[in-house]
C-alpha atoms as one frame of an Amber mdcrd trajectory, in Angstrom:
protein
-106.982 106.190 124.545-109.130 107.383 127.287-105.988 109.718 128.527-106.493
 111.435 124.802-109.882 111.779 125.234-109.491 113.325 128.082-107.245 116.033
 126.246-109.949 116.929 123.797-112.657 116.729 126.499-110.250 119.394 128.759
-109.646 121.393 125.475-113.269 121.756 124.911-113.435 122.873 128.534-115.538
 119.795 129.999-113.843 119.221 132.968-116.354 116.608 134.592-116.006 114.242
 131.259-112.263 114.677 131.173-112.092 113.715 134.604-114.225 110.812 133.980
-111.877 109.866 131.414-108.880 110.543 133.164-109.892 107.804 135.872-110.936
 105.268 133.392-107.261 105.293 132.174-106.148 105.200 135.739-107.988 102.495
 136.525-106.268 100.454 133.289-102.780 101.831 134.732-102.903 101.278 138.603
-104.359  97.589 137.160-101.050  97.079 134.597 -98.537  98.648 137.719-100.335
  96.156 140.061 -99.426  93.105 137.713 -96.093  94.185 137.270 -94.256  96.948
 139.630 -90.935  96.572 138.510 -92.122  97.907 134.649 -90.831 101.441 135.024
 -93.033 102.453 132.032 -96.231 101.174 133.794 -95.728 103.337 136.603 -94.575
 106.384 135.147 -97.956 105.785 132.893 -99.947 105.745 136.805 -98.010 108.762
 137.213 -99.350 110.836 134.436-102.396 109.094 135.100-102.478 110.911 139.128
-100.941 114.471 137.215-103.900 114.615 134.728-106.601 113.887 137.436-104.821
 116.660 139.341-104.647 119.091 136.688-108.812 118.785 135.757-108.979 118.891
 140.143-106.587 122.053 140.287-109.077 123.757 137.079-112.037 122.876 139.027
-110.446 124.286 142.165-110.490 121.832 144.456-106.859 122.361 145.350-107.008
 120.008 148.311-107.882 116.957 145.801-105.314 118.013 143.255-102.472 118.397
 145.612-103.535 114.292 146.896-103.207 113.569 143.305-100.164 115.275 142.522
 -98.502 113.769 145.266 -99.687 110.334 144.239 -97.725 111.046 140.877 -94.606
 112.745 143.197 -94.401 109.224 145.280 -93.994 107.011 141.994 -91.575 109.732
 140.182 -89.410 109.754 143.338 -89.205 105.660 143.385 -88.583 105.855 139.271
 -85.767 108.579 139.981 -83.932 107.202 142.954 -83.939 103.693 140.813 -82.185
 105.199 138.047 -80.835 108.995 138.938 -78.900 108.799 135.037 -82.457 108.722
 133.611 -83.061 112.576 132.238 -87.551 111.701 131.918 -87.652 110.721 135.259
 -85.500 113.459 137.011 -87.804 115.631 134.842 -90.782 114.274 135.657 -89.729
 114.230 139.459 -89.137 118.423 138.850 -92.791 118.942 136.627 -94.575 117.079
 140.201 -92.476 119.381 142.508 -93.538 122.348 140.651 -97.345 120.735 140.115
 -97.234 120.455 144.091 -95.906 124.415 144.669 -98.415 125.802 142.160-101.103
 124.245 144.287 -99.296 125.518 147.531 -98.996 128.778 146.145-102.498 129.206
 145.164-103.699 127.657 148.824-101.479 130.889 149.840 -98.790 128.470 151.725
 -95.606 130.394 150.530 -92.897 128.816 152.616 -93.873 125.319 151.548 -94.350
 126.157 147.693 -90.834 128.120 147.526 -89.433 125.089 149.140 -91.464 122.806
 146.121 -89.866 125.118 143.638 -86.599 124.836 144.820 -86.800 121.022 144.842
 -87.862 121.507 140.900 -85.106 124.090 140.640 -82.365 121.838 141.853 -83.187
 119.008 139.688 -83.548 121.745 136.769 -80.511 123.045 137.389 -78.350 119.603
 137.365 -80.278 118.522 133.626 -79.382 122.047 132.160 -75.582 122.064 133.424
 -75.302 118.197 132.501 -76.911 119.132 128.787 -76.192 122.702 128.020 -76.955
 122.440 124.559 -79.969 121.507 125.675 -82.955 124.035 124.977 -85.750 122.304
 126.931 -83.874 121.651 130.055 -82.584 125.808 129.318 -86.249 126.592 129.684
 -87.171 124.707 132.719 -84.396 126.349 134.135 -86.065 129.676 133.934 -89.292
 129.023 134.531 -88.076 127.293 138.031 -85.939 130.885 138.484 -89.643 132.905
 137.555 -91.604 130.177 139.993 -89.505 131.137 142.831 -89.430 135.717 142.004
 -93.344 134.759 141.934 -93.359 133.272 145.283 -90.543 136.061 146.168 -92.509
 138.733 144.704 -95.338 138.169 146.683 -93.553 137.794 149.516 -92.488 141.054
 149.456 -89.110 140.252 149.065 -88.822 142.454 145.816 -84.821 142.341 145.508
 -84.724 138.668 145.575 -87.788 138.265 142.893 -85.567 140.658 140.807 -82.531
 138.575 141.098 -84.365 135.357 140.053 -86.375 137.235 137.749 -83.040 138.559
 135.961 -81.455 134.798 136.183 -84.924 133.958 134.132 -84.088 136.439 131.780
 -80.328 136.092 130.993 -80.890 132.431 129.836 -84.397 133.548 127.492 -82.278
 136.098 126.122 -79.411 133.488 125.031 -82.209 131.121 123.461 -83.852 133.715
 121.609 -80.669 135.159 120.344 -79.525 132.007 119.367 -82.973 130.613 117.581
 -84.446 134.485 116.497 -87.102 132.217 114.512 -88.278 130.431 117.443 -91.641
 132.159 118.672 -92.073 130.274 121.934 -88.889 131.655 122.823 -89.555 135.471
 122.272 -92.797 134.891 124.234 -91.183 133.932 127.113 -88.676 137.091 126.495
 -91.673 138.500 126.884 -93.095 137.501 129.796 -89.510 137.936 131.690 -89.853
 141.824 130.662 -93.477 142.125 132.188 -92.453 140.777 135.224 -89.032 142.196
 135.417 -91.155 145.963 135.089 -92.384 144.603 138.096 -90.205 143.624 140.338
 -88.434 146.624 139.185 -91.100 149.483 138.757 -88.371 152.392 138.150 -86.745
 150.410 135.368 -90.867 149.230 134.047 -91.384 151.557 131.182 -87.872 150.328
 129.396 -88.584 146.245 130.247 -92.428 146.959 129.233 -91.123 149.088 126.143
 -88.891 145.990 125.229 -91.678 143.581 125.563 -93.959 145.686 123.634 -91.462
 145.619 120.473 -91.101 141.870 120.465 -95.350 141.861 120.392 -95.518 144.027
 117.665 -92.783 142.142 115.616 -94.056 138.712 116.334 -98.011 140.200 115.389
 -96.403 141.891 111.614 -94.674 138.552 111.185 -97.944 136.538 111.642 -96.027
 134.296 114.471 -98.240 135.867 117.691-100.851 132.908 118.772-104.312 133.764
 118.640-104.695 133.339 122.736-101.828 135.889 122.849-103.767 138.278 120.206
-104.329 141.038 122.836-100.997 141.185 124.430 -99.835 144.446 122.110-102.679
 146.111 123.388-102.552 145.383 127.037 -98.367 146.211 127.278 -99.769 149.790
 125.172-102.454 150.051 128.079 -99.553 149.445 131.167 -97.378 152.138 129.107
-100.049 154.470 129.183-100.518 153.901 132.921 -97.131 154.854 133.812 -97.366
 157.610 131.111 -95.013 156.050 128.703
């Protein structure tokens, strides 16, 4: 209960309550792992417990307290994972904390150590999406650990890498879309692979930004673009205009 409160509180953009909230129910869950530390489900509950404190630290920018917190929930996940490596949550939830942990890095400006987070969450993304093909979740986290690292590559200055992971992104949003047209969260994230594919790539940006453009407009007509995402037509017309296209 208090973690749900917590969601509405961080919804409603009151961080300090949803923190408040947030260590309530960690207080009921480090109590319940305590009393019984071989219940996998208590600790993975402490877990989420540590990643929602660390997400409310990370929006009120104190990155050194969030990256405590998310390695907190990275200590438990590891134990839960090594215990039973068959178990798809927990190798999941081990790749979410590595990924938690190089966002952090990444914004503290320590490259080398959040490429090497997001390759830890791109291995263990990588072994659910080849074990479960079929699998559309575990298709996604695949790409968004391939986008993670081109970011990290990207502003590295490494441009030819970022475009290779960038592309790897892209070739599996381009299979989900295609096979699930209807699916809207998929053609976003087409979307997002174009924009920063016109990046990594500036000669080839007016075709990727023309592509992402027509999948704005279409998903806008057919009433299936999200109100936070209400602007994007317009600001994919205003990059075309800036490279005269």
């Amino acid at each position: 209960m208090h973690n749900r409160i917590g969601d509405v509180q961080t919804a409603q953009g009151d961080l300090a309550a949803a923190l408040r909230s947030y260590r309530d129910a960690r207080t009921i869950a480090e109590r319940l792992a305590s009393a019984d530390p071989g219940n996998a489900e208590w600790q993975r509950d402490l877990s989420v417990s540590h990643e929602k404190i660390g997400d409310v630290q990370s929006a009120q920018g104190d990155l050194a307290a969030a990256l405590r917190s998310y390695r907190d929930a990275l200590a438990i996940r590891e134990r839960l994972a090594s215990a039973d490596p068959g178990n798809a949550v927990w190798q999941r939830d081990l790749s979410v904390s590595h990924n938690r942990i190089g966002n952090v890095q990444s914004a503290q400006g320590d490259l080398g150590a959040a490429l090497r987070s997001y390759r830890h969450a791109f291995a263990i993304a990588e072994r659910l999406a080849s074990a479960d093909p079929g699998n559309a979740g575990w298709q996604r986290d695949l790409s968004v650990s391939h986008n993670k690292i081109g970011d990290v590559q990207r502003t590295q200055g490494d441009l030819a890498a970022a475009l290779r992971s960038y592309r790897d992104a892209f070739a599996i949003r381009e299979r989900l879309a295609s096979a699930d047209p209807g699916n809207a969260d998929w053609q976003r994230d087409l979307i997002v692979s174009c924009v920063k594919l016109s990046e990594a790539a500036p000669q080839e940006a007016q075709a990727w930004l023309t592509r992402a453009l027509g999948i704005a407009r279409g998903l806008a007509a057919s009433g299936r673009l999200a109100p936070v995402d209400a602007g994007m037509p317009a600001e994919l017309e205003r990059r075309l205009a800036a490279l005269g296209g």
